[in-house]
Biopython code that builds the backbone (N, CA, C, O; Angstrom):
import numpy as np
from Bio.PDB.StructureBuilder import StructureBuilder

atoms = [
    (1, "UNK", "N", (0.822, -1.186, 0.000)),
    (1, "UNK", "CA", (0.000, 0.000, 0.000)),
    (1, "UNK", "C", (0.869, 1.254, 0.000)),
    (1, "UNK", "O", (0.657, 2.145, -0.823)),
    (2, "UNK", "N", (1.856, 1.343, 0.920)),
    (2, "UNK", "CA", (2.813, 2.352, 0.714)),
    (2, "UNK", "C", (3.558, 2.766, -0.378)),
    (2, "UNK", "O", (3.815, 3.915, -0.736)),
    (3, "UNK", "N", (3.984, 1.346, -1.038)),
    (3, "UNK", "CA", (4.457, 1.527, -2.443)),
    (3, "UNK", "C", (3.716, 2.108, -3.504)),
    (3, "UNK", "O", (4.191, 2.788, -4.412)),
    (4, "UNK", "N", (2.583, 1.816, -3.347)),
    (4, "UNK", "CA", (1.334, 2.423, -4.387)),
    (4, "UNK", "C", (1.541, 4.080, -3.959)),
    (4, "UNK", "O", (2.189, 4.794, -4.723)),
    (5, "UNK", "N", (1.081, 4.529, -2.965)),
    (5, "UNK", "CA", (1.084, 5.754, -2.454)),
    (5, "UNK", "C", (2.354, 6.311, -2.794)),
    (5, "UNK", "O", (2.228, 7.536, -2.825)),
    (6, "UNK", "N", (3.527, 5.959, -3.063)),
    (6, "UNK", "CA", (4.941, 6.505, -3.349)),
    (6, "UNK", "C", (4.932, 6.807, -4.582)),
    (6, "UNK", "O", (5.446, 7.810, -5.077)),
    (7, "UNK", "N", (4.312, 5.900, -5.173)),
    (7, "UNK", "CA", (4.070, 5.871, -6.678)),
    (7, "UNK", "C", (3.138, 6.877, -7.345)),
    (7, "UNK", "O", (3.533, 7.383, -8.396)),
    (8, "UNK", "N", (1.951, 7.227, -6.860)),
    (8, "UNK", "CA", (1.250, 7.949, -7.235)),
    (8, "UNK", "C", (1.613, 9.392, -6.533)),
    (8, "UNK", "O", (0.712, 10.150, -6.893)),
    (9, "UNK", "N", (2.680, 10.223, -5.556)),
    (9, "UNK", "CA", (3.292, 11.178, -5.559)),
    (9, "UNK", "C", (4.471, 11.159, -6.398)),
    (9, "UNK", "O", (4.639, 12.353, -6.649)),
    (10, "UNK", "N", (5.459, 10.457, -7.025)),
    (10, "UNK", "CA", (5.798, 10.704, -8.194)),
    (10, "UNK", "C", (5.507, 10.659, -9.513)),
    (10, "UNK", "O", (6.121, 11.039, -10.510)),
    (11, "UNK", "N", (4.423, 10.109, -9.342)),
    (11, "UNK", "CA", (3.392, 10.200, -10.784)),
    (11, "UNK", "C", (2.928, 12.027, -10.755)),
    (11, "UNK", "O", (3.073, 12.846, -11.662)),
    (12, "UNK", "N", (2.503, 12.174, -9.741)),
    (12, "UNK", "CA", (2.153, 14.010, -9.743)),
    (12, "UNK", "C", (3.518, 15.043, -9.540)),
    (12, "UNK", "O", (3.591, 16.252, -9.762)),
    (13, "UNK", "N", (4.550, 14.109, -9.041)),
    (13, "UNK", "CA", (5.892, 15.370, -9.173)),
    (13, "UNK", "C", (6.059, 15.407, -10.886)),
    (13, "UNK", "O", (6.390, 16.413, -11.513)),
    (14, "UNK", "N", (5.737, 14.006, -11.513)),
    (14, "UNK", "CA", (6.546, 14.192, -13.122)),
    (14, "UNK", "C", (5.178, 13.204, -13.494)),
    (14, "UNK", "O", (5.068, 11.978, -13.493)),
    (15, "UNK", "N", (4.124, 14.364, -13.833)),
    (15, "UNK", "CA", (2.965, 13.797, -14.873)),
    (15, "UNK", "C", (3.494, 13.104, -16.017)),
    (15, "UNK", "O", (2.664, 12.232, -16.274)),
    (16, "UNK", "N", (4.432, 13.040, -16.826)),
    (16, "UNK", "CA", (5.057, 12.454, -17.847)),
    (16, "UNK", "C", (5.358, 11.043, -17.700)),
    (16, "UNK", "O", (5.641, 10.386, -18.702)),
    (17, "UNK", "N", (5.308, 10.239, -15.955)),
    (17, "UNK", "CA", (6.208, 9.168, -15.881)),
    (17, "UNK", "C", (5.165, 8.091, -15.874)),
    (17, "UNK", "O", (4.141, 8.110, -15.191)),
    (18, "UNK", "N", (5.588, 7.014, -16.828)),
    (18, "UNK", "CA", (4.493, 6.317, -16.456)),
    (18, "UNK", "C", (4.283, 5.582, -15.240)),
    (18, "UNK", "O", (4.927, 5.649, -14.193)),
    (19, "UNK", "N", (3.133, 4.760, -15.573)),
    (19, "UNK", "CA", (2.744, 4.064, -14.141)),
    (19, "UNK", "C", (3.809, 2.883, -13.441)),
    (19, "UNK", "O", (3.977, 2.544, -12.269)),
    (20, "UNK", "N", (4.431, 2.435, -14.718)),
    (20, "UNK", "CA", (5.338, 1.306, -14.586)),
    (20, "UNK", "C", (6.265, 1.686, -13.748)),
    (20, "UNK", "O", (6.455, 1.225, -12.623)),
    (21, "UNK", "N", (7.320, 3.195, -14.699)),
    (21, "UNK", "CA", (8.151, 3.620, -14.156)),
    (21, "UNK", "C", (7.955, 3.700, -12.749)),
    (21, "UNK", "O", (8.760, 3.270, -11.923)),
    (22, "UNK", "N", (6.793, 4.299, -12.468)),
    (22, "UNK", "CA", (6.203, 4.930, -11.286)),
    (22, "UNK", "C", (6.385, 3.688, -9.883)),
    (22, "UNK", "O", (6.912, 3.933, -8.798)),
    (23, "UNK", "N", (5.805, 2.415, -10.301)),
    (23, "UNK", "CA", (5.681, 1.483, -9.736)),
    (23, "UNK", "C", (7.186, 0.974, -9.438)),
    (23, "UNK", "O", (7.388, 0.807, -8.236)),
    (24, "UNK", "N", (8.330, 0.681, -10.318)),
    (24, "UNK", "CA", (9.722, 0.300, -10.529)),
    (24, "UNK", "C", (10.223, 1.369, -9.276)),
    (24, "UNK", "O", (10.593, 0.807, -8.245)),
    (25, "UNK", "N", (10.250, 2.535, -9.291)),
    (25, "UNK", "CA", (10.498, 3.704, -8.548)),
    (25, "UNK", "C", (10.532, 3.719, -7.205)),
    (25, "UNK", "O", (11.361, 3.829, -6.302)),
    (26, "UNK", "N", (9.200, 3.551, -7.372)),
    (26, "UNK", "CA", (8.345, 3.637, -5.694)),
    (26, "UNK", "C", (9.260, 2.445, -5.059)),
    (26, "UNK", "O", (9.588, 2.556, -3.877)),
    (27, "UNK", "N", (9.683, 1.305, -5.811)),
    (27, "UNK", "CA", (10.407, 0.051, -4.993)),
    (27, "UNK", "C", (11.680, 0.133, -4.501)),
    (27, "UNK", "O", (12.035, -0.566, -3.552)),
    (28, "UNK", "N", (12.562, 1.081, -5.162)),
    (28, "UNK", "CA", (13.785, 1.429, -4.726)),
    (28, "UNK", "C", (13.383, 2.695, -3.653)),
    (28, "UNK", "O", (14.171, 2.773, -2.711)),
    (29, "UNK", "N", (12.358, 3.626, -3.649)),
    (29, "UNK", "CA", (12.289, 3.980, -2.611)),
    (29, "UNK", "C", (11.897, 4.070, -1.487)),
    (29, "UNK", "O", (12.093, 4.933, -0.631)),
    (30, "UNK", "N", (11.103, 2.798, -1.482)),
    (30, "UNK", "CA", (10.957, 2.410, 0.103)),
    (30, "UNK", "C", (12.021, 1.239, 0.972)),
    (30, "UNK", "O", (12.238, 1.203, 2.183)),
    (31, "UNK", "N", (12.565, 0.339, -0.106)),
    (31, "UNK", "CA", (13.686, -0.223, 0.274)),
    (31, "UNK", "C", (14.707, 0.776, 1.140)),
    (31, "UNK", "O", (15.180, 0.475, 2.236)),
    (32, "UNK", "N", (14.941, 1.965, 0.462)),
    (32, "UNK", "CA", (15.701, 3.303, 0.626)),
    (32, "UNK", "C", (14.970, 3.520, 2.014)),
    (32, "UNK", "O", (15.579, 3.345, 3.070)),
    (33, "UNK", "N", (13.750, 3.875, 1.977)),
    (33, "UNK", "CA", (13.497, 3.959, 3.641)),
    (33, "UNK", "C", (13.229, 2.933, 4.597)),
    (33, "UNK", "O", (13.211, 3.319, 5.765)),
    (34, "UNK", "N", (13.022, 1.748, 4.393)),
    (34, "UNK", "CA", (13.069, 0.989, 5.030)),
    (34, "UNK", "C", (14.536, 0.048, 6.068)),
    (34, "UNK", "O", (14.700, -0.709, 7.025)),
    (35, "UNK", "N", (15.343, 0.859, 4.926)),
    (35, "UNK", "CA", (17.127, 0.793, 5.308)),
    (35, "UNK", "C", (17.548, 1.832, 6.276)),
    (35, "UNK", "O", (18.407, 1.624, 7.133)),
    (36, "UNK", "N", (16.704, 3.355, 6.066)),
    (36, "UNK", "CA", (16.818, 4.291, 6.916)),
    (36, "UNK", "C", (16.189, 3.689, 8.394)),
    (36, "UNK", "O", (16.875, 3.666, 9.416)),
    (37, "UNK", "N", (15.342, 3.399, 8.361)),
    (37, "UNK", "CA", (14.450, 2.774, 9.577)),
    (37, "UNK", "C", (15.412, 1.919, 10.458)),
    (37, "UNK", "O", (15.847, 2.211, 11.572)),
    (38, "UNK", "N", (15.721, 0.463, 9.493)),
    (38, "UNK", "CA", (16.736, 0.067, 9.997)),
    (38, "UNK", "C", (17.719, 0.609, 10.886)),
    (38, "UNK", "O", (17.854, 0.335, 12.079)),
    (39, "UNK", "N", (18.453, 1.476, 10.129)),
    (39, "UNK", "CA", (19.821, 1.998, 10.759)),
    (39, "UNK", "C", (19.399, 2.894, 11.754)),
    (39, "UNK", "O", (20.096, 3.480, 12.582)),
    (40, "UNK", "N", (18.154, 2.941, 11.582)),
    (40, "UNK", "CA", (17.830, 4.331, 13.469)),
    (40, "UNK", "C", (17.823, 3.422, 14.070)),
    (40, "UNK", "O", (18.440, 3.477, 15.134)),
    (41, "UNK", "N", (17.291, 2.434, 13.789)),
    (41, "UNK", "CA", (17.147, 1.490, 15.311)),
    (41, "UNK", "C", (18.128, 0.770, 15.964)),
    (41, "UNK", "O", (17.978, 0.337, 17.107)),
    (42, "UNK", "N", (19.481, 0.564, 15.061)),
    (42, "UNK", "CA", (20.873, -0.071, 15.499)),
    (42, "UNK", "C", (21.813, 0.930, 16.349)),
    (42, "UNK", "O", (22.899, 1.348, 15.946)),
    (43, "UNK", "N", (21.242, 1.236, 17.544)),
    (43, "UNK", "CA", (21.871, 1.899, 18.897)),
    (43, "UNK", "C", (23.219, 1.772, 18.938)),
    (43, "UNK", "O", (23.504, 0.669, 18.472)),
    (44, "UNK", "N", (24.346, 2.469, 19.327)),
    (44, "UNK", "CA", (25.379, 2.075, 19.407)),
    (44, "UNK", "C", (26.247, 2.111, 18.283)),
    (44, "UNK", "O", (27.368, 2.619, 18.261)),
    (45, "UNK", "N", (25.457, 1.346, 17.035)),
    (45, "UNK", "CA", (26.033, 1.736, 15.533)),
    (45, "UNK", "C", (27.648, 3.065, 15.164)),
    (45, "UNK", "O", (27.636, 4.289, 15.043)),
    (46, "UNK", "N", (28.447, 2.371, 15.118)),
    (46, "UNK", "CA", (29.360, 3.271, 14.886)),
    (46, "UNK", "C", (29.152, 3.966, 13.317)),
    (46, "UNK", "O", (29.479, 3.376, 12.287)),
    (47, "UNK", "N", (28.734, 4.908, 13.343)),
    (47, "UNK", "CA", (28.940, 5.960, 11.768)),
    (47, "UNK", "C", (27.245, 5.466, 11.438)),
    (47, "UNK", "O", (26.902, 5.347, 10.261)),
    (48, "UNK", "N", (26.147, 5.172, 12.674)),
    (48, "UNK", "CA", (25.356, 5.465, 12.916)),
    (48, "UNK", "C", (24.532, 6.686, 12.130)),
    (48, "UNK", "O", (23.703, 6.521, 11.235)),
    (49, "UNK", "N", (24.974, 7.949, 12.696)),
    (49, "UNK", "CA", (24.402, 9.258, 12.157)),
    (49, "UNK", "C", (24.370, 9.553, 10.821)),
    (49, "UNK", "O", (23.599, 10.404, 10.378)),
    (50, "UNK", "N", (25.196, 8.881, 10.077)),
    (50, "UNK", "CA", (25.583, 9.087, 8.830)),
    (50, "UNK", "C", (24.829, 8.353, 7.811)),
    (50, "UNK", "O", (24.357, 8.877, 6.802)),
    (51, "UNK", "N", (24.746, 7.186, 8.106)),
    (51, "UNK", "CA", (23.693, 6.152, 7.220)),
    (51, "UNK", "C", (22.270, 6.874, 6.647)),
    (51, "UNK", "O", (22.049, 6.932, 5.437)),
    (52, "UNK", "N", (21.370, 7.394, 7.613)),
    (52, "UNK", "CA", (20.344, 8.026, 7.225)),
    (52, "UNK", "C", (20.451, 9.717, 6.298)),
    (52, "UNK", "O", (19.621, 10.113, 5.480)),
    (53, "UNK", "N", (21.419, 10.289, 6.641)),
    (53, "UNK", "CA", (21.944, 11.172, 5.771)),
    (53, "UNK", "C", (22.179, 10.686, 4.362)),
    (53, "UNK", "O", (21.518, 10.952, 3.358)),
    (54, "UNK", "N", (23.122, 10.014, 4.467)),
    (54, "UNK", "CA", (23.813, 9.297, 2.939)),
    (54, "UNK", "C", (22.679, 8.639, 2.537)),
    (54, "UNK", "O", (22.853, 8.715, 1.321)),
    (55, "UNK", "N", (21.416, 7.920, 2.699)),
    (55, "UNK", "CA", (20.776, 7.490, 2.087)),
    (55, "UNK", "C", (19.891, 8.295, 1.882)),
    (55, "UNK", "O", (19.319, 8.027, 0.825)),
    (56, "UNK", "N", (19.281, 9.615, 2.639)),
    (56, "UNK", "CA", (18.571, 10.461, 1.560)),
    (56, "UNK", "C", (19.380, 11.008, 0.513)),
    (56, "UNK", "O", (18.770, 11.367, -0.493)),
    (57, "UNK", "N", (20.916, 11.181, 0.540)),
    (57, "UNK", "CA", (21.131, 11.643, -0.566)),
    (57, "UNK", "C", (21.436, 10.788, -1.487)),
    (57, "UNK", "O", (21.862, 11.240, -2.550)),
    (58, "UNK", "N", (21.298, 9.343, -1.319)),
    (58, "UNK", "CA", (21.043, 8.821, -2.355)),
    (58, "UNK", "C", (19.510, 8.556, -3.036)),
    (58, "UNK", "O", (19.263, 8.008, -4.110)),
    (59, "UNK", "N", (18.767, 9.008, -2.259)),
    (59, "UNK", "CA", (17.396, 9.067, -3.026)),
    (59, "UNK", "C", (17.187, 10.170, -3.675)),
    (59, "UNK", "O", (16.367, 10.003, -4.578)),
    (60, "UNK", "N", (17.682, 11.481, -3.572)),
    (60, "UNK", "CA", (17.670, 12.446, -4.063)),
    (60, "UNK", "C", (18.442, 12.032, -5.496)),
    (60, "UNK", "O", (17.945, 12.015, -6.622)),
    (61, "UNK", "N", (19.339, 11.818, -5.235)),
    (61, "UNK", "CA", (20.648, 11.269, -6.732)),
    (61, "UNK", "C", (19.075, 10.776, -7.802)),
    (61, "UNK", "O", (18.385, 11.274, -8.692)),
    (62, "UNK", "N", (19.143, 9.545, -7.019)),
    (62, "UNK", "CA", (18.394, 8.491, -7.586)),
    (62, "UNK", "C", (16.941, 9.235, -8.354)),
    (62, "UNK", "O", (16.637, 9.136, -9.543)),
    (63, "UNK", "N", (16.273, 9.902, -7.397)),
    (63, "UNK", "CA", (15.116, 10.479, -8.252)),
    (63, "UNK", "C", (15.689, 11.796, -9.009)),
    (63, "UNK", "O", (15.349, 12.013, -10.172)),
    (64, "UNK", "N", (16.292, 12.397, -8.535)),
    (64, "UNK", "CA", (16.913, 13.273, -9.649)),
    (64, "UNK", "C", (17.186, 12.862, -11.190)),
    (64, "UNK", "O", (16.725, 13.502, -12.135)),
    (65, "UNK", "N", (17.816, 11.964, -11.291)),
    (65, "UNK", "CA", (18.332, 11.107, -12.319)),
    (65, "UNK", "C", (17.025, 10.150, -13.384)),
    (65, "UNK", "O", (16.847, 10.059, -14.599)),
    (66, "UNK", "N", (16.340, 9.582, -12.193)),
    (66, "UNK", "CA", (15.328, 9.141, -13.072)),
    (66, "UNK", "C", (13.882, 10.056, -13.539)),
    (66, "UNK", "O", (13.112, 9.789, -14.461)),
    (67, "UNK", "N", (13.831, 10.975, -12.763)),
    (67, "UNK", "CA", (12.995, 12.128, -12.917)),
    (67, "UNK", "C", (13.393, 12.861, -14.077)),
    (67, "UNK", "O", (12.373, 13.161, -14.696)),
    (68, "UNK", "N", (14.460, 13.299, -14.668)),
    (68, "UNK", "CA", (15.086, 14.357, -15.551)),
    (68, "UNK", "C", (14.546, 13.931, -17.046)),
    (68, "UNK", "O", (14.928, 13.022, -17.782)),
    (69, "UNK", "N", (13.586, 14.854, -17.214)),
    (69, "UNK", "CA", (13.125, 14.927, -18.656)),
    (69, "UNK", "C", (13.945, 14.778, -20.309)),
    (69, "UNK", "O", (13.280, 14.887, -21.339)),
]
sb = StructureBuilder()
sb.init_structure("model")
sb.init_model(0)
sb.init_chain("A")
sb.init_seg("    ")
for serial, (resi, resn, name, xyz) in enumerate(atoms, 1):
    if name == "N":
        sb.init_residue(resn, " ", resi, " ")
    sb.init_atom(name, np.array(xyz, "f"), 0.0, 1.0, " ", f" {name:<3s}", serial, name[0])
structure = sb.get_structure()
């Protein structure tokens, strides 16, 4: 259900993308947050703070890149 919902806010950031794309998309970016989730919850984690940083900016990369007309 979340994936659907991910999908249909980048379907309205880039009306152009299709549904497929849309669907393909949405899967790398909840993996992407579901890895963030992960790494908050590993206490102690050395370089801890950093994981959730570096992985929004790899979602940014990532939709940047596949977003670009």
């Amino acid at each position: 259900m979340l994936r659907k919902h991910i999908a249909t806010i980048l379907r309205a950031r880039a009306p152009a993308l299709s549904a497929e794309a849309a669907r393909e998309m949405a899967i790398v970016v909840l993996e992407l947050m579901k890895a963030a989730r992960t790494l908050g919850n590993e206490e102690g984690l050395p370089g801890r703070a950093a994981g959730p940083r570096d992985l929004q900016a790899l979602a940014v990369q990532y939709l940047e890149q596949r977003l670009q007309p």
